[in-house]
N, C-alpha and C positions, 0 to 999 in steps of 0.2 A: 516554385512555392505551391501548395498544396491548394485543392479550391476549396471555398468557403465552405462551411455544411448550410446545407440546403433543407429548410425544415417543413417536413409532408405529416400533416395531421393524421391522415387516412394509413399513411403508411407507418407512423408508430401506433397506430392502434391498434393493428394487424400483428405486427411484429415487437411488442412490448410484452414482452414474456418473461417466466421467474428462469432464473440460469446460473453458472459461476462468473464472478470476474476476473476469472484467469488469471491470478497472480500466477499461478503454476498449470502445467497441467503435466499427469491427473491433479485432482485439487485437492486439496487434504481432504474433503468426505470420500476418497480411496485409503486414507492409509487405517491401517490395521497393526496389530498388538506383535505380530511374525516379526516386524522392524523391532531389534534392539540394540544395548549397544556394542555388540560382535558388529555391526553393520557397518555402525558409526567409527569404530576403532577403523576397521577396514579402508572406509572411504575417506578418511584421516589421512591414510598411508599415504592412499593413491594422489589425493593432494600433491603429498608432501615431495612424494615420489617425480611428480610433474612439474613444481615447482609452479603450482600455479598461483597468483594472487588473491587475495580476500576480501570478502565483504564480512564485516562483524555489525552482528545486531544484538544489542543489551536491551534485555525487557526489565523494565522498572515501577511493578504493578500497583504502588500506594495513590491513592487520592484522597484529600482532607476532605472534598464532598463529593457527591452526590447528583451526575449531570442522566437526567432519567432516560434520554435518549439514548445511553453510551450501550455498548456489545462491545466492549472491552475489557480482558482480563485484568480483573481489575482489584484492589481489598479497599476498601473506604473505612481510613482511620481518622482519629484526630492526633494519635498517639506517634509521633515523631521514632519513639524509641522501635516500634515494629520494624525499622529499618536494617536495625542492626545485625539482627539473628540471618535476614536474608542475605543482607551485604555478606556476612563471613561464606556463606554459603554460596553465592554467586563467583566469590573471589578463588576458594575451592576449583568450583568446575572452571572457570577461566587457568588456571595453574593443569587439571588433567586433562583437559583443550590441547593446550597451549603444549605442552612435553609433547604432543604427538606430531605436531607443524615445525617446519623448518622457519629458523630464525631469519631465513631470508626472503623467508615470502611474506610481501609488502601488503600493510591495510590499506587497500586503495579506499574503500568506503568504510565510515562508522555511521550507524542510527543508533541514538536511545531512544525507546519510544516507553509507551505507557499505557496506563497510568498517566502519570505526571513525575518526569526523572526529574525536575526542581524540586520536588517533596523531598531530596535529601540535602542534608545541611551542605553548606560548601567545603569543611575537612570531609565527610561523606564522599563528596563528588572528587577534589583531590584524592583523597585514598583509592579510589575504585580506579580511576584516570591512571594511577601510576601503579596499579597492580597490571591494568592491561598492556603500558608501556613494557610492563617486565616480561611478560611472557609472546606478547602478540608483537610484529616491526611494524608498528606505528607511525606515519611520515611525522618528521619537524618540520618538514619545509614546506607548511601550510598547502600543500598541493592535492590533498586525499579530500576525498568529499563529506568530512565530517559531522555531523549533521543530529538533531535534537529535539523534542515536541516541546515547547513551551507553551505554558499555562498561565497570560500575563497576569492573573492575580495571584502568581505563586514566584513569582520574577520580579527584579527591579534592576538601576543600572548596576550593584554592586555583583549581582548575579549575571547577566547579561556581561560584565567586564571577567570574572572569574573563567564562563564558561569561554571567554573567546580565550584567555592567557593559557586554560586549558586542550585547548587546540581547536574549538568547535569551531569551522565556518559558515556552516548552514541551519536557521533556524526554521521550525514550522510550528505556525503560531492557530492555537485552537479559537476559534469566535465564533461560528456558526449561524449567531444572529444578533443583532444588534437591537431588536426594537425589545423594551424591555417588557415587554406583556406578553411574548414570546419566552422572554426568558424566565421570567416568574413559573410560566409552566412547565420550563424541563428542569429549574434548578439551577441557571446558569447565569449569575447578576455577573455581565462585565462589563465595564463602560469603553466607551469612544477613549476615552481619554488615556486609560491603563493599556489598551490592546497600542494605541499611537506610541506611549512614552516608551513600550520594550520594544518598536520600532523603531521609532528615534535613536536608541542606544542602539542596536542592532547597526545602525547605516553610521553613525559617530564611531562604533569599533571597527569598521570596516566588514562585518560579515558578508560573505558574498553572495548567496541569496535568502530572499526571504520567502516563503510560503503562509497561503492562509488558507484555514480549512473553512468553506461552508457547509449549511445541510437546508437542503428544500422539504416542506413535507412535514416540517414540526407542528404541532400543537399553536393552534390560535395566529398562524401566518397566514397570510394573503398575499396575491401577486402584488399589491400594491408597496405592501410594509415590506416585504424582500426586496423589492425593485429597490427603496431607499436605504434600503443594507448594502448591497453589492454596489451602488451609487458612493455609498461612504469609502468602500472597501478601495475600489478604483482610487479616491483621491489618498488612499495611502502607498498606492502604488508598489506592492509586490509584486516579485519578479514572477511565481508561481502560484494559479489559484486550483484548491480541490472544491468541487462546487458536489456534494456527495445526494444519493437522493437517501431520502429517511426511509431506513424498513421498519416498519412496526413487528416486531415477532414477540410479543409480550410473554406468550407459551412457552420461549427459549427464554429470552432476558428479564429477570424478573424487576428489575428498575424501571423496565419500560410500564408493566402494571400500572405505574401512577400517572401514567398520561391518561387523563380523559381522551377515548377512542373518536367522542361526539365532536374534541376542538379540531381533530384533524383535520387540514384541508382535502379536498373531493380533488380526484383521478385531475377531473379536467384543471382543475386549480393549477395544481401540482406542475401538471405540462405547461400552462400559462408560465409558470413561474422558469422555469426552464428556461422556457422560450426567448423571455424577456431577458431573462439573465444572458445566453447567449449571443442576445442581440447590442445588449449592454458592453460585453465583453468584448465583442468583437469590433465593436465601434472605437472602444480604449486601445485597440490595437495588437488586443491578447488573439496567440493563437489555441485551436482546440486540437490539443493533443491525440484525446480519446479517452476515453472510458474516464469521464467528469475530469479531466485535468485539463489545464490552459496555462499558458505561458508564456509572455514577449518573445517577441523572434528572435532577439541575443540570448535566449539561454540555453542553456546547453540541452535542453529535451529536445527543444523545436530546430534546433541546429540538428542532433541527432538523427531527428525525423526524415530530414532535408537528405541529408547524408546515409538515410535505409542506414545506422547501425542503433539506432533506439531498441531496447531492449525491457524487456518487465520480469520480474521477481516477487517473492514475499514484500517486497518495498516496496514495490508498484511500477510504472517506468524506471529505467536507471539507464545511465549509461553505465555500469559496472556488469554486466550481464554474464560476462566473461572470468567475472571474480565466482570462487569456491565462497557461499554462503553461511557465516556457523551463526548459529541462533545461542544465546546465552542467555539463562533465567528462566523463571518459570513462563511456561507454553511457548516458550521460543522456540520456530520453526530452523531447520538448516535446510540446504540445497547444498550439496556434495557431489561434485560429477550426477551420478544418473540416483544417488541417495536424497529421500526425502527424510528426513525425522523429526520429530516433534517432542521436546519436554513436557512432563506432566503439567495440566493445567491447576493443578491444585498443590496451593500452597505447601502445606504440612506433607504433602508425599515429593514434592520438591526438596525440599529442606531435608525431613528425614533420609533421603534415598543419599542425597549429597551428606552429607553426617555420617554416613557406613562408607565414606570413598567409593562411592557406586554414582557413576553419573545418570542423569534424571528422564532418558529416552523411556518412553512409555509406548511411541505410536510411529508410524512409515511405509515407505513402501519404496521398493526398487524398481525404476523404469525399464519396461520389456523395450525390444526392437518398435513393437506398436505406438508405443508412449513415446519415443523418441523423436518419432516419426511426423505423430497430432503435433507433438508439442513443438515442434519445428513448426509446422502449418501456421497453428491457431499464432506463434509467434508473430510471424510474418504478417498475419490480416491485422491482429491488436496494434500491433506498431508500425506498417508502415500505409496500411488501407488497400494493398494487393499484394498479391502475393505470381510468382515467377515460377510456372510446374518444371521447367528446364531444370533451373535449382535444385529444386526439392528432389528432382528422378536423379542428376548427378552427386548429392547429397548421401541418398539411400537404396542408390541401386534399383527404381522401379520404375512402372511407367502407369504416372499417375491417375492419369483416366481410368487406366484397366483396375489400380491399386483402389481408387473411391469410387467405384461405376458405380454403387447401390445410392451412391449422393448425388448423381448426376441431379434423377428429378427434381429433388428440393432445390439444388443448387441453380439449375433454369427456369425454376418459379421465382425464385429471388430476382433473379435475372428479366425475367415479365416483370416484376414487380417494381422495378427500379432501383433496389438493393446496389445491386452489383452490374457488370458486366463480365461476362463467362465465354473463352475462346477456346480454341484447341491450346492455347502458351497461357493464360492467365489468367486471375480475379482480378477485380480492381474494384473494391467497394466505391459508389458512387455517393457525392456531396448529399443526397437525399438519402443513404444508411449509412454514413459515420455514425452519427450515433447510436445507431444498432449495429454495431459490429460486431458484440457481443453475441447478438443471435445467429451471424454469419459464422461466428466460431463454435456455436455451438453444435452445429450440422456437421465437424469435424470429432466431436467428442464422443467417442467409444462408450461412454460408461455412466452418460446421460438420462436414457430410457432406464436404467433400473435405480432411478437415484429418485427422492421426494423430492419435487421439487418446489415444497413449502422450507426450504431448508436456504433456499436463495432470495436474494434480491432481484425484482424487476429490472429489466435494462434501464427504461427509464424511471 
């Protein structure tokens, strides 16, 4: 089992820096306008050609309000009917998807995310469910990790029962913060009582796990009033928590605008809150994944962990890592063999581009032998906390030392530092930089120094 993380003041102030979180790397601020979809056709083939498995992600961008904190591709309506022009359009690109993939390659994982995918009515959600069964092989035998963000004031058990008959076994449920003076500020009234009852239904259907997302860092919080959030959260006992830190980029997200800058909590606050949280969670029994994820020791991240085959994606951790990724909807990302692409993020050039039977690639980039290379590395430290140079030289043919000598230095100040420990065979992030792992992986990334990096989130 993995040791606790070990938390050094000195050493996240040092090493609390703005970065990526590696869902990918390179990360999408590499890809460029060169990726279309000749690319996407291509890497279609080779899929299909391999006969390798899939991960399908459907983005479902409506929200009836307004949460000021969000950096999600998002459209805030009230108007139900905006649904529909998208739907036709989503169901389009799932159909010229779909012709290019072999009907025997299996959807081991489904995400809807959002948005809020409950903003569609349930013939909406049936429709869309059985247009994917047509084209994509979708398991019946509740074995694929199928999976959903629910928004419990936009869910009840009539919803919660449709989406499980529908195949979903996995829900993640948005809350962020419970004290309501908190919520007044970003926009987000939910109660104790709504986020429990789609819980409730959730473990009566049998769903098999549950997730809850929080955020440290909001408007008008204090370590005290979060400490009694994540205190409530525990006695609901999900199987997985995202404990996320708040970026303020108001310059990018323009809903973030209406947070007063002045209620934010202060640096050291912020870390307080962490702290406690972490000590809260680990007390309940949760383990820390990485990169703000926690999870009971029976679930399948922290079992994965255990077992070095934990994997991360556009999703975040998966054990699917292995699955060929197609991103459906607008701004949905795919992962195709060494193909990255991206849909347009804007509605009306979604839509329209799909309406001429031209599917909606706008952005990408194709992994060189380099990219292959990091993104093997930076793999291995995000998911397993060291990383094995024997691996990696039998992997890609080099001899690692020689392949990263210009990171030696960094990498043995880290190593003074209490980061890591650094051998002639291996890293091994130590319990005092789990939590900056992040910055140990960034010492591997090529394409770093020429990037802004007001464009990132702080590790912590």
């Amino acid at each position: 089992m993995l040791d606790a993380i070990r938390w050094d003041t000195d050493l996240i102030r040092r090493y609390d820096l703005a970065g990526p979180r590696y869902t990918s790397y390179p990360t999408a601020v590499q890809f460029n306008s060169q990726v279309g979809t000749f690319d996407l056709f291509h890497a279609l083939r080779d899929s299909r050609k391999a006969q390798r498995s899939l991960s399908l992600y459907v983005h479902v961008p409506f929200c009836a309000n307004i949460c000021y904190y969000c950096a999600c591709n998002k459209v805030i309506t009230k108007d139900r009917g905006r649904a529909l022009p998208y739907l036709q359009r989503l169901e389009q690109e799932i159909q010229l998807i779909g012709c290019h993939l072999d009907p025997a390659q299996k959807v081991e994982q489904l995400h809807f995310g959002g948005g809020t995918p409950t903003f569609l009515s349930h013939d909406e959600l049936r429709q869309l469910m059985a247009h994917l069964r047509k084209h994509f092989n979708l398991l019946d035998d509740d074995s694929g990790d199928y999976g959903i963000e629910i928004d419990p004031r936009e869910a009840d058990w009539s919803t919660m029962g449709l989406l499980r008959e529908l195949g979903f076994n996995r829900v993640s449920i948005g809350l962020q913060d419970l004290d309501p003076v908190v919520q007044r500020a970003v926009n987000r009234l939910q109660s104790l009582e709504e986020t429990r009852a789609v819980i409730d239904a959730a473990r009566t259907l049998q769903f098999r796990s549950i997730n809850i997302d929080l955020i440290y860092g909001l408007p008008k919080q204090t370590p005290d009033n979060f400490a009694r959030t994540v205190e409530e959260v525990i006695s609901l006992q999900p199987d997985r928590l995202s404990v996320f830190n708040y970026a303020h980029l108001p310059e990018r997200f323009m809903p973030q605008r209406r947070i007063n800058g002045h209620d934010l909590p202060s640096p050291a606050q912020k870390l307080e809150m962490l702290q406690r949280t972490i000590e809260q969670l680990t007390a309940a029994g949760y383990r820390y994944i990485g990169m703000d994820h926690f999870a009971l020791p029976d679930d399948e991240l922290a079992i994965a962990q255990e077992e070095h085959t934990l994997q991360r994606n556009f999703q975040g951790y998966t054990t699917h890592g292995h699955c060929d990724l197609v991103g459906l909807g607008v701004s949905a990302i795919s992962q195709i063999g060494d193909l990255y692409c991206q849909n347009s993020s804007d509605l009306n050039e979604y839509q329209n581009t799909l309406a001429s039977a031209q599917l909606a690639t706008s952005r990408g980039l194709v992994c060189n032998a380099d990219d292959r290379l990091r993104r093997a590395v930076i793999q291995q430290l995000i998911c397993n906390f060291s990383l094995d140079f024997a691996e990696i030289e039998q992997q890609f043919n080099i001899d690692f030392q020689g392949y990263f000598g210009a990171l030696w230095p960094q990498l043995q100040e880290m190593a003074k530092d209490g980061l890591i420990t650094l051998d002639r065979e291996q890293i091994k992030v130590l319990p005092a930089g789990r939590l900056l792992v992040r910055s140990v992986c960034m010492v591997f990334d090529a394409y770093l120094e020429q990037q802004n990096r007001q464009r990132f989130s702080r590790v912590i």
